[in-house]
C-alpha positions in Angstrom: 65.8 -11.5 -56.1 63.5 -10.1 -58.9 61.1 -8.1 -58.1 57.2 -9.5 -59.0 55.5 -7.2 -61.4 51.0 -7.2 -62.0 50.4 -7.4 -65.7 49.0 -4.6 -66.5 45.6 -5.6 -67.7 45.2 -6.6 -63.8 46.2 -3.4 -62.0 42.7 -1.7 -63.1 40.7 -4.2 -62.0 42.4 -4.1 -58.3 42.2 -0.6 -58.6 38.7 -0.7 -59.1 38.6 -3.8 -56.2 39.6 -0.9 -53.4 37.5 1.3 -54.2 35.1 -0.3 -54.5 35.4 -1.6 -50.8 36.5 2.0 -49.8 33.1 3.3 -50.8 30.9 0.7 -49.5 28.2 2.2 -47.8 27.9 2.1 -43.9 24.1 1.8 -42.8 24.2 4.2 -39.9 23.2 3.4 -36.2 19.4 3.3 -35.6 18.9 6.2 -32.9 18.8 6.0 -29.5 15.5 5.0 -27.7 13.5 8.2 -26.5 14.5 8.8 -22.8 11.7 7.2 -20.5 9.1 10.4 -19.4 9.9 11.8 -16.0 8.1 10.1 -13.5 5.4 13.4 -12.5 2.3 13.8 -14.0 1.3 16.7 -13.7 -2.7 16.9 -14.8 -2.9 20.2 -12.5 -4.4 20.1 -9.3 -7.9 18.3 -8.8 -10.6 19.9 -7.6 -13.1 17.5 -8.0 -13.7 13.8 -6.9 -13.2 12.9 -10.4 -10.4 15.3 -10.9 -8.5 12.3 -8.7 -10.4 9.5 -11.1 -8.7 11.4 -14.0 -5.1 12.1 -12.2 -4.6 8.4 -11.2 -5.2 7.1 -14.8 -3.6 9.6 -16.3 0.0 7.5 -14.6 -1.1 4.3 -15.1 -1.8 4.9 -18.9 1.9 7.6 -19.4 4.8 5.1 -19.2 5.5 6.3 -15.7 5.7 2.2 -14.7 3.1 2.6 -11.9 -0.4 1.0 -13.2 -2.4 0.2 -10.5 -2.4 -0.3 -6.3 -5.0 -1.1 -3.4 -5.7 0.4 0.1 -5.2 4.3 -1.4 -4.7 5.7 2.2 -3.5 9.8 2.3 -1.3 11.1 4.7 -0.8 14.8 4.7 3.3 15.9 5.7 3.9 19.0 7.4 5.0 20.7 4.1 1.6 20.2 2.4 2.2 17.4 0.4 0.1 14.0 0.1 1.8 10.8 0.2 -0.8 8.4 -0.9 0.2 5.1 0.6 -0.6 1.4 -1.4 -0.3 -1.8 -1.0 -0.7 -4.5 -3.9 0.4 -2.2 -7.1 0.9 -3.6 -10.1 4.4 -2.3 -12.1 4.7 -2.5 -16.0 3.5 -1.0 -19.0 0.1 -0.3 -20.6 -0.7 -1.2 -24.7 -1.4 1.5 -27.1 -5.2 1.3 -26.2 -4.1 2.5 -22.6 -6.3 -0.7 -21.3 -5.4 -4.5 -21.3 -1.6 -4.6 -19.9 1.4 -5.6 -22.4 2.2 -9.8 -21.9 5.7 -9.0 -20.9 7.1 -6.9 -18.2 4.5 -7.1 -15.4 4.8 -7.5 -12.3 2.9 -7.4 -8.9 4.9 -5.8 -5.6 3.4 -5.3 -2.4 4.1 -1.0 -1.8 4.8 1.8 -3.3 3.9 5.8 -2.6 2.0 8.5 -4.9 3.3 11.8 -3.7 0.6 14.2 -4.7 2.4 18.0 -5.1 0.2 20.7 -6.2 -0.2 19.9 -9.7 1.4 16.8 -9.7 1.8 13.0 -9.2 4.6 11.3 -8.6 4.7 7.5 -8.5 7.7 6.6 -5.3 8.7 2.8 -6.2 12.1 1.3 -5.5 14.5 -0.6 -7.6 15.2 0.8 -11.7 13.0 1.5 -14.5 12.0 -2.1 -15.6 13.2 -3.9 -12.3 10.9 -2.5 -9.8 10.2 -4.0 -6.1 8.3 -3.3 -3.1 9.0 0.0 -1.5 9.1 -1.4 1.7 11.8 -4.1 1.8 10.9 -8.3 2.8 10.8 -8.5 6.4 11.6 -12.1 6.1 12.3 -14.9 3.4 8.8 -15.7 1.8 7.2 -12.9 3.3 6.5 -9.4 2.6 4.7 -6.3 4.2 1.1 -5.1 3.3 0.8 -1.7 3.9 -2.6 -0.6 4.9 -2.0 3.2 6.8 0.3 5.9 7.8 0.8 8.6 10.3 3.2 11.5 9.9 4.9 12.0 12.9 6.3 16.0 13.8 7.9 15.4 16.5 10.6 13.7 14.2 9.8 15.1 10.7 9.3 11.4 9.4 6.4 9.7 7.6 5.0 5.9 9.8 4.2 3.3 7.7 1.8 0.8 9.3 1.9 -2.9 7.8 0.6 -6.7 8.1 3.1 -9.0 7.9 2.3 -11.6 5.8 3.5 -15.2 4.6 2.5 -18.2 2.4 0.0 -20.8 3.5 0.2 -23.9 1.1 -3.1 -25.0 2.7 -5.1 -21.7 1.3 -6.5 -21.5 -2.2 -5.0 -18.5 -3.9 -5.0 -15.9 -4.7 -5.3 -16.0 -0.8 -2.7 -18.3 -0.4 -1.2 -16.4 2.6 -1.6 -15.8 6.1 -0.7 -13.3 8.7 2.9 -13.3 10.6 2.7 -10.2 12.7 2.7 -5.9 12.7 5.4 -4.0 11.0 6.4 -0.4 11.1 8.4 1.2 8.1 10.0 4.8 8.5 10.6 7.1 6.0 12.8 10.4 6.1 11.6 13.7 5.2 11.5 15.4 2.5 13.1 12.7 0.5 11.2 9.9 1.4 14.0 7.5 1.4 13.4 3.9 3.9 15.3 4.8 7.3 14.3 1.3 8.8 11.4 -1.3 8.9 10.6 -3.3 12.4 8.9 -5.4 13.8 6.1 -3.4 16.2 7.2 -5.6 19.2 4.2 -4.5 21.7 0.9 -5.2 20.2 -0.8 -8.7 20.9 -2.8 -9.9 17.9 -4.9 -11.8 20.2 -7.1 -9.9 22.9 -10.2 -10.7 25.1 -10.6 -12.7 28.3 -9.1 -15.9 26.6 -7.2 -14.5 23.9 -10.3 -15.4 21.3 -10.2 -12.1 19.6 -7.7 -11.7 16.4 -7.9 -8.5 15.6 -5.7 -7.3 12.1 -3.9 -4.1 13.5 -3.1 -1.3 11.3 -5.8 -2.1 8.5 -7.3 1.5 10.2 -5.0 4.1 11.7 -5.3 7.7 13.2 -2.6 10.0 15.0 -3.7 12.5 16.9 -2.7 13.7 20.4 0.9 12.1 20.1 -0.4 8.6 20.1 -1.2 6.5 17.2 -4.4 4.7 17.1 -4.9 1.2 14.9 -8.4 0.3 14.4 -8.3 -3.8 14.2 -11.3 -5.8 13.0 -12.0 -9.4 14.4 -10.5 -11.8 12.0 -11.9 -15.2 13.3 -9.0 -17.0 11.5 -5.1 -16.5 11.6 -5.3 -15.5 8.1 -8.0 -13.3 8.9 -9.9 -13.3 5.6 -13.2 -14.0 7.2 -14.2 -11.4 9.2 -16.7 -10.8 12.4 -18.1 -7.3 13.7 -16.1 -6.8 16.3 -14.2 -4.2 16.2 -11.0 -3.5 18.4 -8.8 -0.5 19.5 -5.3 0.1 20.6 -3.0 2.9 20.9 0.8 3.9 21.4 2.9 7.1 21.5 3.9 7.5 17.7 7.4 8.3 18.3 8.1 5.0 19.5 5.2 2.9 18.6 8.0 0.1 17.7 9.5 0.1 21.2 6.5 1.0 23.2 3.7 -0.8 25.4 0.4 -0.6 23.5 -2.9 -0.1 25.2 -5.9 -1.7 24.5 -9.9 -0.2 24.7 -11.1 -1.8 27.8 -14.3 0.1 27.9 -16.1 3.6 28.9 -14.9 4.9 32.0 -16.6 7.0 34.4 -15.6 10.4 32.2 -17.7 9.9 29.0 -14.6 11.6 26.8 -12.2 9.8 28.6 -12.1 5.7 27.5 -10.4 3.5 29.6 -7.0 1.7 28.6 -5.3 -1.3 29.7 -1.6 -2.9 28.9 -3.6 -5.8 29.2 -4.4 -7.7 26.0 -6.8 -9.5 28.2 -8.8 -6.8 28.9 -9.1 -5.2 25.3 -13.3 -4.9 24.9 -15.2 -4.4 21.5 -16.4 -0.9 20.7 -19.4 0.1 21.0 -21.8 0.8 18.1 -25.2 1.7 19.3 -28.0 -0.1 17.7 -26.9 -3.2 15.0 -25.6 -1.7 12.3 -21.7 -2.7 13.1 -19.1 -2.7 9.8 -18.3 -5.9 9.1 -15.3 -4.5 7.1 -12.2 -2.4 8.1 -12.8 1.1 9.8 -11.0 4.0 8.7 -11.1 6.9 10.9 -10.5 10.3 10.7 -11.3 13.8 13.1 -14.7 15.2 11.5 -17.2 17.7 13.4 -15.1 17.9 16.6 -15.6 14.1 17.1 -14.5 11.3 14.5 -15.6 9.9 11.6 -15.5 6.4 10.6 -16.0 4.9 7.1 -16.4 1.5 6.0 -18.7 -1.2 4.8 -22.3 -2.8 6.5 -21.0 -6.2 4.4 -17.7 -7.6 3.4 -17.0 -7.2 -0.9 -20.6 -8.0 -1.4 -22.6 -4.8 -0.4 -22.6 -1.8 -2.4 -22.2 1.0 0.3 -19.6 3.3 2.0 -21.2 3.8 5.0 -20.3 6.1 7.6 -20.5 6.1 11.6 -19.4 9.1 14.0 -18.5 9.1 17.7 -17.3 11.9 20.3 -14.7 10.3 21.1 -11.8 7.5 19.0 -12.9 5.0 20.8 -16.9 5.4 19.8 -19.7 5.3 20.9 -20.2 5.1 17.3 -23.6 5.9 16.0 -24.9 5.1 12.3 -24.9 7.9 10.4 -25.8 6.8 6.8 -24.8 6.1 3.4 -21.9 8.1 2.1 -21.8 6.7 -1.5 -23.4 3.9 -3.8 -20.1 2.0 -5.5 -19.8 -1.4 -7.4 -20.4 -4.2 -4.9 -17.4 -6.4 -5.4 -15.1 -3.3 -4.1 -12.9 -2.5 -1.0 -11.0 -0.7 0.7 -13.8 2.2 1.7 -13.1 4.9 2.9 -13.6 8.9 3.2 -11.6 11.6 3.2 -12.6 15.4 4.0 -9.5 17.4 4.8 -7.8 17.1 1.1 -7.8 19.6 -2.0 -10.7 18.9 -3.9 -12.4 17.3 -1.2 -14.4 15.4 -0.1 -14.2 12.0 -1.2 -15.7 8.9 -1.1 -13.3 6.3 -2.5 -13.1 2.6 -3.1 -11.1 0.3 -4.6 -12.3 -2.4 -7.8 -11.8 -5.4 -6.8 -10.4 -8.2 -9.6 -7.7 -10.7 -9.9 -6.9 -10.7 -13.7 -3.6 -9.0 -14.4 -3.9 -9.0 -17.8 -6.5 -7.0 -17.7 -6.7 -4.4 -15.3 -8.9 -1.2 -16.7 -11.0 -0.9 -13.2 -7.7 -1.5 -11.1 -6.7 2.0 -10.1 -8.8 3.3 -7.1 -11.9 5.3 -7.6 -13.5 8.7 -6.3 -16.6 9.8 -6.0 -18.7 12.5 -3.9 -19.8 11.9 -0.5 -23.5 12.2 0.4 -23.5 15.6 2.8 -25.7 14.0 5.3 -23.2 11.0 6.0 -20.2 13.2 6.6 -22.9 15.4 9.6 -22.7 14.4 13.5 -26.2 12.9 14.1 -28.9 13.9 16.8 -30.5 10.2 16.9 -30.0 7.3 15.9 -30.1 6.7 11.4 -32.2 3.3 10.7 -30.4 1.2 8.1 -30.8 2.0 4.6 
């Protein structure tokens, strides 16, 4: 067979065809995207009201994912650290202008953890970067907890999360289309702060009085101390408890097994002034006692002040302006007006005031809003606390 032979006048141009692909030029890979910034911030520790202010939107504008939350509550762990609990928190990403939230990639879970170190903040939220959920798991289909306090319990080394279970209600406008569905418990291990279990708290009634006609919401105000965990429950007039009465309602358990155990319920001053009385009887659960009319309509949030205790809250629902303060001798009151702790924005919540905390003491609040798409008041605020508010008084403070 004879061979096949390229004219000559075409071998140059193949030549030239070869090398020409053999030197085309290869547009190299576009680098990798800079690795996301470690979840701390780390503004250095506050020692100022607005030192917190400053350290909370410092994460919400640094990529850290966490933006925003509600309820705020501190626990302090035996090894110093702060674990501030909250509910609602809104997950994503802030624009360049570190105010109106990027379109894309938001998204609204109900719990998550600041763990406040020294120097540093450090957003706890489960699930990945860009796929984030609630920190405490669903307890059911369609529902989801609302944390609202926390107790750190020694006897186990564990941090107590104290929730509202909640559910959809079709029949409610939103955004408070849901209702309540019972008392949850979450437990978290120590140091790592990884989800042990979540339960159902099995012994509380969320109806009290002579013929059940009392609904108080459980865990919305918490206190350990003495081995028994104390939940503050305001009169909720509805199942969904949105509209809300001043009564006020108080029952206890031991905190190591506050899932498991009987609860007791404030039936009244006994015969010791420090000692209340307590029944197992739901039936028998009495309002506290504030002297004079000056009763919180909102949620109080208690804490030991002055060798009594010290309640926060507010003398009207969103609409008033005022962290007020009461304080009693004992948890379970009487409680006696002490005054105004702090001047805030009227539409606000979640009131409270905290004395035993670096940089202390506060008077915080959280803005209230519904627009996620713009969100610049959403992360809780600070503020000082008036000096006489946070003092045991001899008589009786007249409204402001």
């Amino acid at each position: 067979m004879k061979s096949r032979r390229w004219p000559r006048a075409v071998l140059p141009i193949v030549a030239l065809g070869v090398l020409a692909v053999g030197c085309e030029a290869v547009t190299p890979a576009p680098p990798p995207p800079p690795p996301p910034p470690p979840l701390s911030f780390c503004p250095g520790a506050p020692t100022s009201p607005a030192g917190y202010t400053s350290a909370f939107a410092g994460i919400r504008n640094s990529d850290r994912e966490w933006i925003s939350g509600d309820t705020a509550s501190p626990i302090t762990l035996g090894d110093g650290r702060i674990v501030w609990i909250f509910a609602d928190t809104i997950i994503g990403r802030m624009d360049g202008g570190g105010v109106a939230l990027q379109p894309t990639g938001r998204q609204l879970v109900h719990s998550s953890f600041v763990v406040q170190d020294g120097p540093c903040f450090t957003p706890v939220m489960a699930g990945s970067r860009g796929a984030r959920t609630s920190l405490i798991p669903a307890p059911a289909a369609n529902a989801f907890d609302w944390p609202f306090t926390g107790a750190y319990d020694r006897s186990q080394n564990v941090l107590k999360v104290f929730s509202l279970r909640m559910q959809p209600d079709p029949g409610l406008a939103p955004p408070f289309n849901f209702a309540f569905a019972g008392f949850d418990v979450a437990t978290f291990s120590l140091p790592g702060l990884n989800l042990i279990d979540s339960r159902p708290i099995a012994g509380l009634s969320s109806q009290v009085g002579p013929s059940k006609e009392y609904l108080p919401n459980w865990n919305t105000g918490g206190l350990a101390v003495g081995g028994y965990f104390y939940g503050y429950g305001r009169d909720g007039n509805t199942p969904q408890g949105h509209v809300g009465s001043n009564k006020h309602f108080l029952a206890r358990a031991p905190l190591a097994s506050v899932a498991t155990s009987p609860w007791e319920y404030y039936a009244g001053p006994s015969s010791d002034p420090a000692q209340p009385s307590w029944s197992t009887d739901p039936a028998q659960a009495k309002p506290l006692d504030f002297i004079g009319s000056t009763n919180p309509i909102t949620y109080l949030q208690v804490i030991p002040q002055n060798g009594g205790f010290l309640a926060a809250g507010k003398l009207s629902d969103l609409a008033s302006d005022d962290i007020s303060t009461w304080h009693a001798p004992t948890v379970a009151g009487p409680w006696t007006y002490t005054g105004r702790a702090a001047t805030i924005p009227a539409l606000s919540y979640c009131a409270r005031v905290v004395v035993d905390i670096p940089g202390g003491p506060l008077a915080q609040w959280c803005p209230f809003g519904t627009d996620l798409n713009n969100v610049p008041a959403g992360v809780v605020r600070f503020t000082s606390p008036l000096a006489g508010a946070l003092s045991e008084p001899t008589t009786t403070t007249a409204l402001p």
